[in-house]
C-alpha positions as CSV (number, residue, x, y, z in Angstrom):
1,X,49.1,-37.0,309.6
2,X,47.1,-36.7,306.6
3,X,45.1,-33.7,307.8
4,X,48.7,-32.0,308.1
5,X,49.8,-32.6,304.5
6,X,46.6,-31.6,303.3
7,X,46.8,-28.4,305.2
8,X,50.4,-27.9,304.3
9,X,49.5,-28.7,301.2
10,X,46.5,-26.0,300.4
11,X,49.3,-23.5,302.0
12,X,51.6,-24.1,299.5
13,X,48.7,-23.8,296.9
14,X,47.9,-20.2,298.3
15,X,51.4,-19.2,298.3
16,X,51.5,-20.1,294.7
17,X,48.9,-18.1,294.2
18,X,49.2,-15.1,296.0
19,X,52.7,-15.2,294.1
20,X,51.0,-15.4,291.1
21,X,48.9,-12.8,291.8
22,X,50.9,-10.5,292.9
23,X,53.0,-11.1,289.5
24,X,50.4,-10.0,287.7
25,X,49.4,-6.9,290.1
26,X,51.5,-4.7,288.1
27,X,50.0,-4.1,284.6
28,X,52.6,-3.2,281.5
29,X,51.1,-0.6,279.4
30,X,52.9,-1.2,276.4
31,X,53.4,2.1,274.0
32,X,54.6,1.6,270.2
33,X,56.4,5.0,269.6
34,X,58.5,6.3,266.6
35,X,61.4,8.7,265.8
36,X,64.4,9.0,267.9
37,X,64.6,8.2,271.3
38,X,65.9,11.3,272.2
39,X,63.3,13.6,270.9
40,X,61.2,15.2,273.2
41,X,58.7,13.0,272.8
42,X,60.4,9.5,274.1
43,X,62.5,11.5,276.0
44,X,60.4,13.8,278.2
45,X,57.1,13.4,277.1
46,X,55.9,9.7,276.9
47,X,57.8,9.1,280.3
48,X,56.1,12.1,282.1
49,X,52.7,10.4,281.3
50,X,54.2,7.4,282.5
51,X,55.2,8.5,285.9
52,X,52.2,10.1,286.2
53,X,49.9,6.9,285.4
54,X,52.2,4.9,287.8
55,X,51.6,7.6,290.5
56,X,47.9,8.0,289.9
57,X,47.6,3.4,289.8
58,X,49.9,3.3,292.9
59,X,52.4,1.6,290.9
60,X,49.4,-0.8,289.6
61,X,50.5,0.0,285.7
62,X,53.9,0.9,283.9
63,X,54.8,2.1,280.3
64,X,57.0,0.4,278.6
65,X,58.1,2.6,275.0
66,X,58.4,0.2,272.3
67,X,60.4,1.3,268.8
68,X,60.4,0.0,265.3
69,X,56.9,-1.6,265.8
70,X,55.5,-0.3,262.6
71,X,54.9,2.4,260.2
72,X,53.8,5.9,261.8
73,X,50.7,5.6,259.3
74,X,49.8,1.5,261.0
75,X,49.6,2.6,264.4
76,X,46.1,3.8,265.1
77,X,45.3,0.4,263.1
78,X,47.8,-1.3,265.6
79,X,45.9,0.2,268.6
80,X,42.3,-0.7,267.8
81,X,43.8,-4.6,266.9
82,X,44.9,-4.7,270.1
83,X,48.4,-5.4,269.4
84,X,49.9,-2.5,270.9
85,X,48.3,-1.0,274.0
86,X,49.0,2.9,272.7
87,X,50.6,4.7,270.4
88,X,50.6,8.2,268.9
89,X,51.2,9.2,265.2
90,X,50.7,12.0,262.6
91,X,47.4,12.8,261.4
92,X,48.8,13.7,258.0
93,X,49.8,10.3,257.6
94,X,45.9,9.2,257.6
95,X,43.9,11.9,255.4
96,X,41.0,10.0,254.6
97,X,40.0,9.0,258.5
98,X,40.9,12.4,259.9
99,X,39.9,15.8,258.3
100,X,38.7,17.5,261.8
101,X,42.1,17.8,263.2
102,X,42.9,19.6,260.1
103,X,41.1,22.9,262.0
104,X,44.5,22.9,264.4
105,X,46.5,22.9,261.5
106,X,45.5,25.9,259.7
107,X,47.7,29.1,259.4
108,X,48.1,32.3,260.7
109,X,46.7,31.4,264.3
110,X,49.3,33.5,266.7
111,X,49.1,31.2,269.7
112,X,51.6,28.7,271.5
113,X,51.8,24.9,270.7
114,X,50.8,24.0,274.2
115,X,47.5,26.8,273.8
116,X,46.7,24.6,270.4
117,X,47.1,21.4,271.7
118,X,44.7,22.4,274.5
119,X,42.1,24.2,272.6
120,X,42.4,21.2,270.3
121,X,41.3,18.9,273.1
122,X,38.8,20.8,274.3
123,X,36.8,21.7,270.9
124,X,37.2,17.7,270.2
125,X,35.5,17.0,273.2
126,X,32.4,19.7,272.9
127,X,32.1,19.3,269.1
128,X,34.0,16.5,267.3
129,X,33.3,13.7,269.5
130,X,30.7,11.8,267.8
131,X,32.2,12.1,264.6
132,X,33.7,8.7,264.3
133,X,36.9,9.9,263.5
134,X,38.9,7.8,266.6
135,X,35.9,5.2,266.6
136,X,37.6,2.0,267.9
137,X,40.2,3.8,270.1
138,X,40.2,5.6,273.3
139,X,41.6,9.4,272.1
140,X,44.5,10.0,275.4
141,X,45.5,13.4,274.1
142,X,45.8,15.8,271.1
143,X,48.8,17.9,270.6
144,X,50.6,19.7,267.6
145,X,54.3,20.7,267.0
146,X,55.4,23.9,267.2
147,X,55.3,26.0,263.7
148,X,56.8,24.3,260.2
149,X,59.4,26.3,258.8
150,X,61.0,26.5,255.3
151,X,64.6,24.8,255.4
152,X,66.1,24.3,251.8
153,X,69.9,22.9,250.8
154,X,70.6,25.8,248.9
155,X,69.9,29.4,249.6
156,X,66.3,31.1,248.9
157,X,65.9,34.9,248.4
158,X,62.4,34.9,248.9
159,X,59.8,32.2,248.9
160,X,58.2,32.5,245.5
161,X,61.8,31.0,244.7
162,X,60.2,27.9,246.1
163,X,58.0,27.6,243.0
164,X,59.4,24.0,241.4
165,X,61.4,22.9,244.2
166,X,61.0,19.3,245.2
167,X,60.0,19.7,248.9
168,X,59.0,16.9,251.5
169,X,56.2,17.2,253.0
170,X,54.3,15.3,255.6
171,X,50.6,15.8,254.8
172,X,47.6,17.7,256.2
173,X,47.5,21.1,255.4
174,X,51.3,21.1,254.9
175,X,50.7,19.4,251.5
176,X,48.0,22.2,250.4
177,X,50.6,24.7,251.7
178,X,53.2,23.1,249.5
179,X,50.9,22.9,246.7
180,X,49.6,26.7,247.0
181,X,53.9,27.5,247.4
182,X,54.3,25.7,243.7
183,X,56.6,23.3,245.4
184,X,57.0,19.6,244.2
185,X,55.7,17.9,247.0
186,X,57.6,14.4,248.1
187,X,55.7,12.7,250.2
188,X,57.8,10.8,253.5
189,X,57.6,10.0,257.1
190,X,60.2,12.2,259.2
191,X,62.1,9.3,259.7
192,X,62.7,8.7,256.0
193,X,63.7,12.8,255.3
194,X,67.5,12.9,255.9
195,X,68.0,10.4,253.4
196,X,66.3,12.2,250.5
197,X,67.6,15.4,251.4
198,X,71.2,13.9,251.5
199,X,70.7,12.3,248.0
200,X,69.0,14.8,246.6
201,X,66.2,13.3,246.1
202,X,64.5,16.7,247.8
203,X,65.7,20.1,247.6
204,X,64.0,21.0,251.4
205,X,61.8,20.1,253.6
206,X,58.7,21.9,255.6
207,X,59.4,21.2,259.2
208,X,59.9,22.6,262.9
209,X,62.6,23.5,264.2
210,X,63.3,20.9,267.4
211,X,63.8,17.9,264.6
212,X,66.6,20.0,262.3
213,X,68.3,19.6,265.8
214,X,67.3,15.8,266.7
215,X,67.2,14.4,263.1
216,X,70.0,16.4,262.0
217,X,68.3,18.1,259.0
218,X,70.6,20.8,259.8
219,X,73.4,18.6,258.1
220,X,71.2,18.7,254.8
221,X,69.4,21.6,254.9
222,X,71.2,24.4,256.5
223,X,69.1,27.4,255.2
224,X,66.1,28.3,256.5
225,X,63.2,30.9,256.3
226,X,61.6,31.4,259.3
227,X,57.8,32.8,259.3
228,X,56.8,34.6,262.6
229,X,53.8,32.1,263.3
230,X,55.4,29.3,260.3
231,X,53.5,27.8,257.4
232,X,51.4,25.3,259.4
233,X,50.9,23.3,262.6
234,X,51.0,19.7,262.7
235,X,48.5,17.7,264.4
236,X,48.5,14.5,266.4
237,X,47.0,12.3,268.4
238,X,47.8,9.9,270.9
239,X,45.7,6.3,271.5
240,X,44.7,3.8,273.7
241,X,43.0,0.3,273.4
242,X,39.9,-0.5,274.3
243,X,41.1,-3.7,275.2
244,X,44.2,-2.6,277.3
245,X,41.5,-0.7,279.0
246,X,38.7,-2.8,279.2
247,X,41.3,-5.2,281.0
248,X,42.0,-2.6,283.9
249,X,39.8,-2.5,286.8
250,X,37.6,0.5,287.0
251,X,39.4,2.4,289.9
252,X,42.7,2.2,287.4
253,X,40.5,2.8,284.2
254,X,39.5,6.0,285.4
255,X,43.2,6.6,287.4
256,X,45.1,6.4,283.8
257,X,42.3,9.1,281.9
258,X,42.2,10.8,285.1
259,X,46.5,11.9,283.9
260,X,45.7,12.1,280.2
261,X,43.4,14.0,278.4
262,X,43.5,17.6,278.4
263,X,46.5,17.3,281.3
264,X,48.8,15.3,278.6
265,X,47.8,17.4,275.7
266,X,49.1,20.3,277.5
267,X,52.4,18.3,278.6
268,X,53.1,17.2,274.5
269,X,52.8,21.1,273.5
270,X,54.7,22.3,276.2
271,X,57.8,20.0,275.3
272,X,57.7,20.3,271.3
273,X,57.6,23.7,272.1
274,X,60.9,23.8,274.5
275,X,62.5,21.2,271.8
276,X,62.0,24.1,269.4
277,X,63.6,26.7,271.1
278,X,66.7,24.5,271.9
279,X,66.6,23.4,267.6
280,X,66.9,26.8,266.7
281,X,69.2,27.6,269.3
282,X,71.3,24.5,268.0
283,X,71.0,24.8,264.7
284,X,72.5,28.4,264.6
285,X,75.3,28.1,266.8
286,X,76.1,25.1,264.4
287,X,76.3,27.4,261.2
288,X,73.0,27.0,259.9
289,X,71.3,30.5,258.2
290,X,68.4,31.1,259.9
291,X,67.1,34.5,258.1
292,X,63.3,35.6,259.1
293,X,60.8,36.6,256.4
294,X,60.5,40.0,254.5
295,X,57.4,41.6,254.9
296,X,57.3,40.9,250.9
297,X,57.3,37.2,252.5
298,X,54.8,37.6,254.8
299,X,52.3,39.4,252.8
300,X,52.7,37.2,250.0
301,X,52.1,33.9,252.5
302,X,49.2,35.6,253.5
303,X,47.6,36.2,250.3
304,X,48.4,32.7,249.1
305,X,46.7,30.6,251.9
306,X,43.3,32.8,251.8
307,X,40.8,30.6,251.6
308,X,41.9,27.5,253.5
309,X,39.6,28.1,256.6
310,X,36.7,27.6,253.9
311,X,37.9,25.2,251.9
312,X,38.9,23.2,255.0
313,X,34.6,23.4,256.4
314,X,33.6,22.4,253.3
315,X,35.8,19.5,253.5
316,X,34.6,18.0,256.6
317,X,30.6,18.9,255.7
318,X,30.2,14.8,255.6
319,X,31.4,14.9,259.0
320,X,28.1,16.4,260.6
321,X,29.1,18.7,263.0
322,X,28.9,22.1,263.6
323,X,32.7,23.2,262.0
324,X,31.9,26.2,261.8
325,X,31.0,26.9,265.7
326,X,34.1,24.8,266.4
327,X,36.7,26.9,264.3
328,X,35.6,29.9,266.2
329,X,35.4,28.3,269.4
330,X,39.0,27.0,268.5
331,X,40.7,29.8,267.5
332,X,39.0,31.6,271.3
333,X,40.3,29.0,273.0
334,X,43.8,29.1,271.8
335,X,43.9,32.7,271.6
336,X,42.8,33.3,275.2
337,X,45.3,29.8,276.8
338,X,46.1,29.9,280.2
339,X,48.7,27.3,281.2
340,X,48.0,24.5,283.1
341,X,49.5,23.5,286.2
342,X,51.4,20.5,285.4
């Protein structure tokens, strides 16, 4: 009788486990994001990755989007604390740790977001990686939006009228642009644009097209002068902890990089690109004047942002690599893209 409680007894223990265990067999991967849910990027983006880490663990790990966690600029510091899993954010918003992903940002380079965000990824990995710029997080992909536009509340003739105009800005090379434009630059998170704009607090705003559509900018700033490769990219980046990581087993570890990487670089491009298309498209059929530059326009964008290939290598010269070799390598790269298969 005793041996038969004791046995029934350990059963019941092993049931309790293998319950517990198999509660904790699935592994939440817990992603602070910003801006609104339906922009590309928490709407098609974030949730491809997703499906493709839950395919590639055998259902082992799930994302989980998180909003409102904490400034776009606090994320990266979130990561590497370990109290978000991932996250992705806005170089701009961090000048002082990242002046390499400035190269992706520079003007005048006629090539797709999704052939940037690639060639970003790759020159990273052959010549930035030991720079210490993501030391303390795992670097899950690189990507940049599709090309900054000029979008104003009242009517421009030409952009030299832009001289003294309070413009927001987001930083990176968008705030040199601003500054080599005369503008007044006002300094705010996309999130924080539409009320400044509606106050008058700024006169425009630098910015692609898919957020004048998702943000509704296009409510504030219905005029725009559109560039034929735009003032500026913008860069991001998109992290990981080590300690989300570190707490996977190996087999998953290398399942989840396996389906980011290069493969979710090329997926982020891809979308901010479509999400540009369809913000144009919107933001026309709603009214908005959408006028492309005069060649007076182009040529005297073209003269103004000389120099920033140069002044940008002599800025990361602390940095120790070979910027030079990677600029050229870059702009190969992106010039030369062939899609992936996603």
């Amino acid at each position: 009788m005793l041996k038969k409680k004791i046995i029934t007894g350990l059963v019941s223990i092993g049931l309790g486990v293998a319950s517990v265990s198999n509660a904790w067999a699935e592994t939440q991967l817990r992603v602070a994001t910003w801006l609104s849910p339906t922009h590309t990027m928490n709407k098609d983006v974030l949730p491809t990755w997703g499906k493709w880490i839950e395919d590639a663990t055998e259902g082992r790990v799930k994302v989980k989007l998180e909003y409102d966690v904490g400034h776009p600029k606090s994320l990266v510091d979130m990561v590497e604390d370990g109290a978000v899993d991932a996250s992705w954010t806005f170089h701009g918003y961090l000048p002082g740790r990242f002046r390499l992903t400035q190269m992706a940002e520079l003007p005048g380079l006629d090539a797709t977001p999704e052939a940037v965000s690639v060639a970003h990824w790759r020159i990273n990995d052959k010549y930035f990686n030991k720079s210490g710029e993501y030391r303390g997080v795992q670097l899950a992909g690189l990507f940049v939006h599709g090309p900054g536009q000029v979008h104003m509340r009242e009517p421009l003739n030409s952009l030299k009228e832009l001289k003294g105009k309070k413009v927001r800005i987001g930083g990176g090379v968008s705030a040199e642009i601003g500054k080599r434009l005369g503008v007044s630059g006002v300094s705010a998170p996309a999130n924080k644009a539409y009320e400044m704009l509606s106050q008058g607090v700024a006169d425009g705003l630098f910015m692609q097209m898919d957020m004048m559509k998702v943000a509704r900018f296009k409510d504030v700033a219905p005029y725009t002068i559109k560039l034929p490769n735009g003032l500026y990219l913008g860069s991001f980046g998109i992290f990981l902890s080590n300690d989300f990581l570190d707490g996977l087993s190996d087999k998953d570890r290398k399942a989840v990089m396996a389906v980011s990487g290069e493969k979710l670089s090329a997926l982020a491009g891809r979308k901010w690109d479509e999400a540009d298309k369809v913000g144009e498209a919107d933001i026309i059929a709603s009214g908005s004047k959408v006028i492309d530059a005069s060649e007076d326009d182009i040529n005297y964008f073209k003269q103004l942002v000389q120099g920033m290939e140069q002044d940008w290598l002599d800025s990361v010269k602390k940095r120790k690599v070979d910027a030079s070799a990677a600029l050229a390598a870059f702009k190969e790269e992106a010039r030369n893209y062939q899609p992936l298969q996603l």
